[in-house]
C-alpha positions as CSV (number, residue, x, y, z in Angstrom):
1,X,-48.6,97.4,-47.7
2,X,-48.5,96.0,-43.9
3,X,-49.2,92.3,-43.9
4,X,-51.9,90.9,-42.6
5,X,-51.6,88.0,-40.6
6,X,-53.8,85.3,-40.9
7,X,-54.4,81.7,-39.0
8,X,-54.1,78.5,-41.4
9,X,-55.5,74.9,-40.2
10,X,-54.2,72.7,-42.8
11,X,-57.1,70.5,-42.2
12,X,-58.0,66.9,-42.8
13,X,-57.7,64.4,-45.4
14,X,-57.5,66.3,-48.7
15,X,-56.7,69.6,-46.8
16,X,-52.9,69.8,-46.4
17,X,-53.0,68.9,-50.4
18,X,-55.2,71.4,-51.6
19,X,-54.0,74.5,-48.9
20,X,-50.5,74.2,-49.8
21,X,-51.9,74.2,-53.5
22,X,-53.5,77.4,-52.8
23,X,-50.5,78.9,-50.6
24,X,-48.4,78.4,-52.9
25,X,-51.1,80.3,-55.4
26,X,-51.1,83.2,-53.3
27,X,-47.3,83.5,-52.6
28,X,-47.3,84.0,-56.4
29,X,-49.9,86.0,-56.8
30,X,-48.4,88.4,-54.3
31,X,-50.7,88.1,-51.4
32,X,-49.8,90.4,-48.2
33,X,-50.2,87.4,-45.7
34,X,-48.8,86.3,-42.6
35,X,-49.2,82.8,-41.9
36,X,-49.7,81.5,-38.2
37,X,-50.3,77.4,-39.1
38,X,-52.8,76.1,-36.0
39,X,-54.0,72.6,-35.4
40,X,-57.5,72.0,-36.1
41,X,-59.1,68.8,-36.6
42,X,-58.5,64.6,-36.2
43,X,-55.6,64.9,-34.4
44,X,-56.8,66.9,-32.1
45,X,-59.8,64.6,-31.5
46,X,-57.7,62.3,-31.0
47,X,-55.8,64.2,-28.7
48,X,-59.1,64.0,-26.5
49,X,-60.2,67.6,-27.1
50,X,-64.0,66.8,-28.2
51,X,-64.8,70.1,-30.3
52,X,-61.1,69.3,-32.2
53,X,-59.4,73.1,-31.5
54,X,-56.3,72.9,-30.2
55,X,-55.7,75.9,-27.0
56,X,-53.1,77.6,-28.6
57,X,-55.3,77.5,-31.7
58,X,-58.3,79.5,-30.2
59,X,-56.0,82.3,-28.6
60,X,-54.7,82.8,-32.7
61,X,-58.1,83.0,-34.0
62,X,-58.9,85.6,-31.5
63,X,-55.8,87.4,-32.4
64,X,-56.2,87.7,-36.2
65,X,-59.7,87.7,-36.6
66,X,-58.9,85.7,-39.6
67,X,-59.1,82.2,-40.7
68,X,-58.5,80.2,-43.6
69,X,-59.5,76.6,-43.0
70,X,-59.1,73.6,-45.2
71,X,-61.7,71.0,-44.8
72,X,-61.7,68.6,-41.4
73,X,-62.8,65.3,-40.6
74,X,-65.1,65.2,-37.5
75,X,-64.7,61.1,-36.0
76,X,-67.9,59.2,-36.3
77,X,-70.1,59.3,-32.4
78,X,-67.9,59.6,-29.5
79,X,-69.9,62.9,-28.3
80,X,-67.0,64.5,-30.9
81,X,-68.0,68.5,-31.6
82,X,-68.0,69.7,-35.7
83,X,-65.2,72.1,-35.7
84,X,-67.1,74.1,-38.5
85,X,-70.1,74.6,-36.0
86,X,-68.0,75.2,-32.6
87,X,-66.3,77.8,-34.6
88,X,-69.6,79.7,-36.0
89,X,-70.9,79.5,-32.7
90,X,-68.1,80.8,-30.5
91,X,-67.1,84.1,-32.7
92,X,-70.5,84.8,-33.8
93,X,-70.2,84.2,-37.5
94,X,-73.9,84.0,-38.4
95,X,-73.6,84.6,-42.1
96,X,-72.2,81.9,-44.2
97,X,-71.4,83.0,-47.6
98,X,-71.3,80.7,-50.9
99,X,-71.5,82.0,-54.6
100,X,-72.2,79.9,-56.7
101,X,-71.7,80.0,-61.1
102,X,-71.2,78.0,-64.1
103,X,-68.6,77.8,-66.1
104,X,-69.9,77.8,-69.5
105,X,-68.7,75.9,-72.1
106,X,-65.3,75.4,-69.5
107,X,-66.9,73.4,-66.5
108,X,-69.5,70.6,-68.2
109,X,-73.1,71.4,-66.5
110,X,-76.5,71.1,-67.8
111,X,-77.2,75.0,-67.4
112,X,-75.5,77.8,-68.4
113,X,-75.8,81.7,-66.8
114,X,-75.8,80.5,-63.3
115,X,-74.5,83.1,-60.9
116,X,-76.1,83.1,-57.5
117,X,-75.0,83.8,-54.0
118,X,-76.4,81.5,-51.4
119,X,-76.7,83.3,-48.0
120,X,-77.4,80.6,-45.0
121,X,-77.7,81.6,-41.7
122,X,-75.0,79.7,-39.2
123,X,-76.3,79.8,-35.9
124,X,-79.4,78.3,-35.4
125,X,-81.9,75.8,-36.7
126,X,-81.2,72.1,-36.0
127,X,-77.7,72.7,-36.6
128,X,-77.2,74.2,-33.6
129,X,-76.9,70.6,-32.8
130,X,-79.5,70.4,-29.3
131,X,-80.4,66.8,-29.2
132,X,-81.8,64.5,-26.4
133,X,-82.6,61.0,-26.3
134,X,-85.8,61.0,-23.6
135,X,-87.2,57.4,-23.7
136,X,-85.5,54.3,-25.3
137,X,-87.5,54.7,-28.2
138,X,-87.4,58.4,-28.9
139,X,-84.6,61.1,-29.3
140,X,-85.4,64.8,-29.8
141,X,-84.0,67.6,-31.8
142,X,-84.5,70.7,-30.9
143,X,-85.3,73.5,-34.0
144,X,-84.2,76.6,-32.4
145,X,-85.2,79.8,-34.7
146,X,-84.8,83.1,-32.7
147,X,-86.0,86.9,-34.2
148,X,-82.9,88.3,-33.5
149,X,-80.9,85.5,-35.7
150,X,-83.2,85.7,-38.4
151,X,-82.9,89.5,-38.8
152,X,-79.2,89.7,-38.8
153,X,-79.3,86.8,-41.8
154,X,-82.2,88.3,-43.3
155,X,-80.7,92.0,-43.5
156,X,-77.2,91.0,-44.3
157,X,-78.5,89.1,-47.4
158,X,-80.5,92.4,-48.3
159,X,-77.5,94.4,-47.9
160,X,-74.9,92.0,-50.1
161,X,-77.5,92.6,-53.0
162,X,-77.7,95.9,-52.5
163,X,-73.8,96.4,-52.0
164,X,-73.3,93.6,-55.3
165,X,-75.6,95.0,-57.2
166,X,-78.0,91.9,-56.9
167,X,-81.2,92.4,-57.7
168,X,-83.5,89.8,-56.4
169,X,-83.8,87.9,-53.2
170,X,-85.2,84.5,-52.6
171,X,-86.4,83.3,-49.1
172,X,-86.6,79.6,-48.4
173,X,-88.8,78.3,-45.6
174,X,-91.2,75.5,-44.7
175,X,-93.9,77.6,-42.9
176,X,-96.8,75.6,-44.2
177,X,-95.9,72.4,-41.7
178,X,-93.3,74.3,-39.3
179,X,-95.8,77.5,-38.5
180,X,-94.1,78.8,-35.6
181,X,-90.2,78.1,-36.4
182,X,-90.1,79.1,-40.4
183,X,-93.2,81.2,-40.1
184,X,-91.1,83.8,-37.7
185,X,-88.2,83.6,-40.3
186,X,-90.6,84.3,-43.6
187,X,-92.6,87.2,-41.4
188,X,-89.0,88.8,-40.8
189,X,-87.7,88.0,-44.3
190,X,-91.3,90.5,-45.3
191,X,-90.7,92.8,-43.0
192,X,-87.2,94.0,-43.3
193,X,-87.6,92.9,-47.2
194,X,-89.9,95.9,-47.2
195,X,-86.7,98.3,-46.2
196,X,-85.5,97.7,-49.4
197,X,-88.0,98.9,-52.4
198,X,-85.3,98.2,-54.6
199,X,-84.9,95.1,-54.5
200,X,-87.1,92.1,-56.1
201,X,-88.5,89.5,-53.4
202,X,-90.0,86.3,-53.4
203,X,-90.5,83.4,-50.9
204,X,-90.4,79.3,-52.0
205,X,-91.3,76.2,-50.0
206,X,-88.3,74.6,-49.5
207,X,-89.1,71.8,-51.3
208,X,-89.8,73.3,-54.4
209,X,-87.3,76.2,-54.5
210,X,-84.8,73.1,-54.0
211,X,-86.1,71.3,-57.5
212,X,-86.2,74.7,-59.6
213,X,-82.7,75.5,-58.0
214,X,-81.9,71.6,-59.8
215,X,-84.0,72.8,-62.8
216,X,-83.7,76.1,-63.8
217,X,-80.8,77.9,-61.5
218,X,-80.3,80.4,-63.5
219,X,-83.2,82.3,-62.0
220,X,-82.2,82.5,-58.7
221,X,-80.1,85.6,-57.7
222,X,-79.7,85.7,-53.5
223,X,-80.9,82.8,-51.7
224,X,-81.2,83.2,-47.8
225,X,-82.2,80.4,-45.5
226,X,-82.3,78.7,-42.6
227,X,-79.1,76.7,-41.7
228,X,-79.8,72.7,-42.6
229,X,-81.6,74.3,-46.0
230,X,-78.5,76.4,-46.6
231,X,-76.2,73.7,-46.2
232,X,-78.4,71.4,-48.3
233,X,-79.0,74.1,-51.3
234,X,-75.5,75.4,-51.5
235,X,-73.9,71.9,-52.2
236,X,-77.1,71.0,-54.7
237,X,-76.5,74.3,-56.6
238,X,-72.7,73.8,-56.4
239,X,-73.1,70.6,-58.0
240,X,-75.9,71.5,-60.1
241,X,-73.0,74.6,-61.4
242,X,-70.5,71.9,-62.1
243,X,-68.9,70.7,-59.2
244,X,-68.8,71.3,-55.8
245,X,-65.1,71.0,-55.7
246,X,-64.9,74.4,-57.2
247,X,-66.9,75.8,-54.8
248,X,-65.4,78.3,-51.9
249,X,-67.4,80.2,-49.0
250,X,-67.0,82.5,-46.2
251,X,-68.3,82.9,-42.6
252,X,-68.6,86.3,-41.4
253,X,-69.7,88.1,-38.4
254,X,-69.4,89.8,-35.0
255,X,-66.4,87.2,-34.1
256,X,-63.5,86.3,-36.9
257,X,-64.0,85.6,-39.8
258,X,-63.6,81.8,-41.6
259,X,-63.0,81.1,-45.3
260,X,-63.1,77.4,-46.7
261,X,-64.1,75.1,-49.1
262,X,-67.5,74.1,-49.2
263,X,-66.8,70.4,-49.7
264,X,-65.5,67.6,-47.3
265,X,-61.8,66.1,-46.0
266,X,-62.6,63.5,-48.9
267,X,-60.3,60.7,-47.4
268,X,-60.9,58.1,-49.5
269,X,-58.6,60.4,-52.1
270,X,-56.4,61.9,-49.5
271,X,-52.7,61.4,-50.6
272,X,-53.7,60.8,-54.0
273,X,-52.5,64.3,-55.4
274,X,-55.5,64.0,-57.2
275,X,-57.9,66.9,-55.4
276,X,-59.1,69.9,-56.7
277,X,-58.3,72.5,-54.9
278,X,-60.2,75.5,-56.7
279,X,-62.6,75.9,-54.0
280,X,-59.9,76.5,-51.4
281,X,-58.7,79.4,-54.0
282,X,-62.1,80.7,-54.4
283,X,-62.3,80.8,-50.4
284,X,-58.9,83.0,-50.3
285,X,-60.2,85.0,-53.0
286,X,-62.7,85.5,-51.0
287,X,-60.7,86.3,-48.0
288,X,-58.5,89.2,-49.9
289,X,-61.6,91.0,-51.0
290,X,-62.6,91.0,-47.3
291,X,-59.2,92.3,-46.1
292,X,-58.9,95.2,-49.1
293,X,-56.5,93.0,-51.2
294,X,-58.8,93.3,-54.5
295,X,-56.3,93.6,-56.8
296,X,-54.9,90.2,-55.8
297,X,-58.2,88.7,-55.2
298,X,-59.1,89.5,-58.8
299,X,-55.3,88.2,-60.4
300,X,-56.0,84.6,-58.5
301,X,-59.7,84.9,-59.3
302,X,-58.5,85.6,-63.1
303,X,-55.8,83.0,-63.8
304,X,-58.2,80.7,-62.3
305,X,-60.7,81.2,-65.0
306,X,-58.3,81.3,-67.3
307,X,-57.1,77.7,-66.6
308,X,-60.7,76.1,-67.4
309,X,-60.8,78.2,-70.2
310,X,-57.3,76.3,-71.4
311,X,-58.9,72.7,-70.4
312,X,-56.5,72.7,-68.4
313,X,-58.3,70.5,-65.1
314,X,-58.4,68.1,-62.4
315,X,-60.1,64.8,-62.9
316,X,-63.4,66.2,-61.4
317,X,-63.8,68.0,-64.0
318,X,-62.1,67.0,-66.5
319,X,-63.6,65.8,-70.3
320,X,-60.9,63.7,-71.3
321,X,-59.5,62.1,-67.9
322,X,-56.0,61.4,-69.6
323,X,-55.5,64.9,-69.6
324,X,-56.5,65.7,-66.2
325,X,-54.0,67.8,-63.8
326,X,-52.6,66.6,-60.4
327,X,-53.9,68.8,-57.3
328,X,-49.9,70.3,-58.0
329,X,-50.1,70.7,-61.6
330,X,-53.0,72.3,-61.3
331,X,-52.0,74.9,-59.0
332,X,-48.8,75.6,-61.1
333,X,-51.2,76.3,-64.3
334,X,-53.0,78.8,-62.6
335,X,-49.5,80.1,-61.4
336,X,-48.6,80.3,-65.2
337,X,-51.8,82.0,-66.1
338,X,-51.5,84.9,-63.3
339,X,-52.0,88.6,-65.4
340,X,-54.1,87.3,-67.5
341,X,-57.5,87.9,-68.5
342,X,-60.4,85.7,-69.5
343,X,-61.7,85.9,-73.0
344,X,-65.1,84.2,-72.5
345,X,-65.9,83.7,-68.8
346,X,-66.6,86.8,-66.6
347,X,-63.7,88.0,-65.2
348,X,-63.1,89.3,-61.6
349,X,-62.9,93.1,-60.6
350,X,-60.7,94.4,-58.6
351,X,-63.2,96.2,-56.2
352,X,-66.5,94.9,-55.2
353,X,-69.5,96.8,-54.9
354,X,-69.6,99.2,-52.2
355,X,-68.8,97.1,-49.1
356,X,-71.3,94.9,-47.1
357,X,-72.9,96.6,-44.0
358,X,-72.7,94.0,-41.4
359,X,-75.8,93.6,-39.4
360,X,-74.9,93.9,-35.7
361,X,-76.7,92.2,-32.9
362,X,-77.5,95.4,-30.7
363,X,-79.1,97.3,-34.1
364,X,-81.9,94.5,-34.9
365,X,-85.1,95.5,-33.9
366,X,-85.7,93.1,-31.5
367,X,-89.2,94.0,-30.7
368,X,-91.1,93.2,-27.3
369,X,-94.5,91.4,-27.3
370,X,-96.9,90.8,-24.8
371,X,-95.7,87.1,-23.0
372,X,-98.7,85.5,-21.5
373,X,-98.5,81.7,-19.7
374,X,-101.8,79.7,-20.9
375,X,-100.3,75.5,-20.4
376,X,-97.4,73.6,-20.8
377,X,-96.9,70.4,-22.2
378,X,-95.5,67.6,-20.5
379,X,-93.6,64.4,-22.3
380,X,-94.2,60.8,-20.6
381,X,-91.9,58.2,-21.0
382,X,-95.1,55.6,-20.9
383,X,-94.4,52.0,-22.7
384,X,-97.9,51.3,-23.6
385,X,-100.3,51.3,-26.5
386,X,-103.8,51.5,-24.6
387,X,-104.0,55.4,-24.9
388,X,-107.5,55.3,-23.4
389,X,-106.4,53.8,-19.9
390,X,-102.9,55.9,-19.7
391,X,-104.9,59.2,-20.7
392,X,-107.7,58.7,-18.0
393,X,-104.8,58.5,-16.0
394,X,-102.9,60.9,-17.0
395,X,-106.1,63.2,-16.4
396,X,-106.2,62.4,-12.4
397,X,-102.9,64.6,-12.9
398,X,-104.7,67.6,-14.2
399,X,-106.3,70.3,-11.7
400,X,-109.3,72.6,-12.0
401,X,-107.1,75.9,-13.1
402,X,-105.0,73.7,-15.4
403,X,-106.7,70.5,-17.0
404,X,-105.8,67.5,-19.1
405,X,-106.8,68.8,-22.9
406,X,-105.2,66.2,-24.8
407,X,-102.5,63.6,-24.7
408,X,-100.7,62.9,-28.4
409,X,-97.8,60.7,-29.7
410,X,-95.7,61.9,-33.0
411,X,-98.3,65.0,-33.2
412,X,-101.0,63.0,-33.2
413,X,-103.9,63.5,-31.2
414,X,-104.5,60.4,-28.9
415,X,-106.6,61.0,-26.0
416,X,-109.1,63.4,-25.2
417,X,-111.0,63.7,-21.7
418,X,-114.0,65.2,-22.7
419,X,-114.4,61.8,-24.9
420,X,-112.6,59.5,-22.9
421,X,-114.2,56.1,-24.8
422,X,-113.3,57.4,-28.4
423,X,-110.3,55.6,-30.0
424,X,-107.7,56.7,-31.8
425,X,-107.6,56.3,-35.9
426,X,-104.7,54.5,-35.2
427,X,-102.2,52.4,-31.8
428,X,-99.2,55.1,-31.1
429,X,-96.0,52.9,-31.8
430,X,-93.6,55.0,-29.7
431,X,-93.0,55.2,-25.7
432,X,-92.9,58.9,-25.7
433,X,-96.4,60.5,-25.1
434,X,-97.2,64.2,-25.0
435,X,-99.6,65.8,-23.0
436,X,-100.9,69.1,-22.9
437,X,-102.3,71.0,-19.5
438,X,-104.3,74.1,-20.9
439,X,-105.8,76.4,-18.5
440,X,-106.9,80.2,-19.1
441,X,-104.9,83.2,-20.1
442,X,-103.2,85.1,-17.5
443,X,-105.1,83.1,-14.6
444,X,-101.9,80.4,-14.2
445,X,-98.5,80.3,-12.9
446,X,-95.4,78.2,-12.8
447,X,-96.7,77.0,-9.4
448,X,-99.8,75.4,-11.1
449,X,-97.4,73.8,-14.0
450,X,-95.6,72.1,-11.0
451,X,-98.2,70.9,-9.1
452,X,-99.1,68.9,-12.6
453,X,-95.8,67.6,-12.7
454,X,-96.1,66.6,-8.6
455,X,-99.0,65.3,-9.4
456,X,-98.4,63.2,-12.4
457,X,-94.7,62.2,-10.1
458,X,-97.6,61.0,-7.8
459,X,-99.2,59.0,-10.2
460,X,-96.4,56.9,-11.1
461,X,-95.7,58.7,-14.3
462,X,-92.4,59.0,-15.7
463,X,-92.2,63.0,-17.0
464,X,-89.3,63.9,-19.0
465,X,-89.8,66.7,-20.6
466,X,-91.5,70.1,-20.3
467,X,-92.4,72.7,-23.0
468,X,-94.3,75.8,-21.7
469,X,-97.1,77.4,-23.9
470,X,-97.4,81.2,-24.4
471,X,-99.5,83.5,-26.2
472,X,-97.5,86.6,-27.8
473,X,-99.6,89.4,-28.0
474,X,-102.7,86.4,-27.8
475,X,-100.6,85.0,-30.8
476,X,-100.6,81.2,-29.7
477,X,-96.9,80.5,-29.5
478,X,-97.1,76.8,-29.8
479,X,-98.7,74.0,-32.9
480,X,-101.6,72.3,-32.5
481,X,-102.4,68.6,-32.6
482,X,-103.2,66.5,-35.6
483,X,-106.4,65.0,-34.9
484,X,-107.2,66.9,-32.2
């Protein structure tokens, strides 16, 4: 069998421990791999390259297509880009992949039969990392949550439970406050959901899927989600599973594709000796299912069950912490135990399922609605609590095809013209004030939405900010106020 070449970023903290662990696990294990070692990470930081990815390291991603990444330490402010997003970003991987399962009787947990796969999108969401600071009071986030995202996420997870022989799928969203953002993802989750008869579905509120994940995980099958609840749910059900030490994922898509741990650089036990580093091993098992190595995938995957079956474990995990295994002698164990077979822990095959199809961009349905301007809403950097004097102001900035409807702070209704005298419930206690020009469907233009802002310029009035509203298909395309 031809090699195949992979890039290696030794990583942060922990990560040069635990990937030479898990190099030296695959070596034995007879992995066909090529090793090109880039430089990914601090250093590189340090080196003054903000999103930490060295040149030469970029041109060997895009070679091999292939990554396996140890964890890296992203410096504190600074403007500093994560590596992990930059990466998921630039080569499209908007699948991440993390299964997670107990141990039982091998791995101390309060639940036993877990054995879930936890599919997050890796795109979008807040951690696509758009932020502004507009007043000196107030910074912005912006939650970006595209059709086209969702359904790539949203099909892919239907497809790995189809191709795993899963049998249930789980959406988590937050649609009953964020009706626009996570309502689009749960209406595409039903929709393509419907494709696939076979399949069980349900939907959960975040909030509550999160505490039965804590409680009872051993009804969940395949979780997909948005990107912050992915990243939040994976490391709760990891834990939850035992430990998310143990814990190894993969991010896959139109780009290369990344295999890692799920946890952190660790430092305050880097050089210790002490790490775990069965989550790396998970990841490359990972990897050599994705590049047809099964057989080998399934040999590492097997003599690493076979170790916690032997009690033989880092200090993580470990019942009796006199007993517990360096990050070396731990790697040697499962060395010692290669060919062999769990007796009591589900062992690994040597083929999985039939192969994920992989959603591509140009093959989601993408449909086309009906776009129609009807206001916009304009943010005011105003330091003031009398909301009745800046919104009669702020009104004089209004015209008769697009008026003043309300003004708000925090999503809460705080002026409105046609009661101009009527006060609030309660002062606004931030500078940043939005208000919202409304006019009628189809009978307004950009041209009108900058003579507002002209207007408002004219008046004094610090604008900072501009979100323009939009029917779909006389869908309103944009929340309404509290109060209002």
């Amino acid at each position: 069998m031809a090699l195949t070449k992979i890039s290696v970023a030794k990583g942060d903290g922990i990560g040069p421990e635990i990937m030479d662990a898990t190099l030296e696990v695959l070596q034995a294990a007879g992995a066909q791999l090529d090793y090109e070692f880039i430089d990914l990470g601090e250093q590189v930081f340090l080196r003054g390259i903000m999103n930490g990815i060295d040149p030469q390291a970029w041109e060997s991603i895009r070679t091999n297509r292939l990554l396996l990444k140890a964890p890296i330490t992203t410096p504190q402010g600074g403007g500093y880009k994560s590596v992990n997003v930059t990466m998921r970003k630039a080569f499209g991987q908007y699948a991440n992949v993390r299964p997670v399962r107990t141990f039982d009787g091998f791995v101390p947990s309060k639940h036993k039969g877990v054995d879930m796969v936890i599919v997050r999108e890796n795109e979008e969401s807040l951690y696509a990392g758009i932020e502004y600071r507009q007043t000196r009071d107030t910074c912005h986030g912006v939650k970006l949550i595209s059709r086209t995202g969702t359904e790539l996420i949203v099909r892919y997870a239907f497809e790995y439970a189809r191709a795993n022989g899963r049998k249930k799928v789980t959406c988590l969203i937050k649609d009953n406050i964020m009706k626009i953002t996570d309502g689009l993802f749960h209406q595409v989750f039903d929709l393509i959901g419907a494709e696939y008869p076979d399949i069980v579905k349900d939907s959960l509120i975040v909030d509550i899927g999160m505490a039965r994940i804590a409680d009872t995980p051993e009804k969940f099958d395949v979780i997909v989600t948005e990107n912050l609840y992915g990243d939040i749910v994976s490391d709760i059900a990891s834990q939850v599973a035992g430990s998310v030490g143990l814990a190894g994922s993969m991010n896959l898509g139109v780009g290369c594709a990344m295999f890692e741990a799920v946890h952190g650089s660790a430092p305050d036990i880097a050089g210790k000796g002490i790490a775990n580093p069965s989550g790396l091993i998970n990841a490359a098992v990972l990897m050599l299912y994705h590049v047809g190595q099964g057989d080998v995938a399934a040999k590492i995957g097997n003599a690493l069950l076979v170790t916690l079956e032997k009690g033989q474990h880092t200090g993580d995990i470990a019942v009796d912490k006199s007993k517990a295994l360096s990050t070396q002698q731990f790697a040697h164990a499962v060395i010692g135990n290669l060919g062999q077979t769990p007796t009591k822990l589900t062992p690994f095959a040597s083929v999985r399922g039939k192969g994920v199809v992989m959603p591509n961009p140009k093959t989601t349905t993408q449909s086309k609605r009906t776009k129609r301007l009807v206001g916009v809403d304009v943010f005011i950097d105003a330091d003031t609590v009398d909301s009745m004097a800046l919104g009669t102001k702020i009104a004089q900035a209004g015209t008769p095809v697009l008026p003043l409807q309300l003004m708000s702070s925090r999503g809460m209704a705080m002026f409105d013209p046609k009661h101009p005298s009527k006060k609030p419930e309660t002062e606004a206690v931030t500078d940043l004030w939005a208000c919202r020009f409304v006019g009628d469907e189809g009978k307004i233009s950009n041209l009108d939405v900058r003579t507002v802002l002209g207007n408002l310029e004219g008046l004094g009035i610090d604008w900072v900010k501009t979100e323009n509203l939009y029917t779909f298909d006389g869908v309103v395309g944009f929340s309404g106020r509290h109060g209002a």
